[in-house]
C-alpha positions, 0 to 999 in steps of 0.5 A: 404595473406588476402583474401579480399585483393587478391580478390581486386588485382583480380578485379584490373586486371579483370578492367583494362584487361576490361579497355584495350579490351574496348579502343582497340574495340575504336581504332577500332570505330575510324578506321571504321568511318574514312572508313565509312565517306567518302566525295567522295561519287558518288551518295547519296545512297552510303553514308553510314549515317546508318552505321556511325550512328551505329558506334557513338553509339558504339563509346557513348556506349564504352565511357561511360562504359571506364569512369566507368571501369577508376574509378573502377580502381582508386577506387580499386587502392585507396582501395590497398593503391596504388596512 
């Protein structure tokens, strides 16, 4: 098989493997806003505003490095003849 095209099939697969932990660590900016954002709160000390805040720029980060990892992918996928 031609070097350069094993070596796109390999950063096709590293891709899409970082593609799927980076949407699975989504899942779980998700799960801990929902935990964090709680509207029954009992005093205002004990709402967790940092801790949401903190979560929204992971969630921004994480987002922004999917849709470059989603183009890689399709840009690869192009290269392979695949689409």
């Amino acid at each position: 098989m031609n070097p350069a095209l094993m070596q796109l099939r390999i950063e096709l697969s590293n891709a899409k493997k970082d593609f799927t932990e980076k949407e699975l660590k989504m899942k779980r900016l998700f799960w801990e806003l929902q935990t964090f954002a709680n509207p029954y709160y009992k005093t205002v000390e004990t709402i967790k505003a940092e801790e949401i805040l903190q979560c929204a720029k992971d969630m921004l980060s994480t987002k922004k490095e999917l849709i470059t990892l989603q183009e890689k992918v399709k840009l690869l996928k192009t290269d392979l003849g695949e689409n």
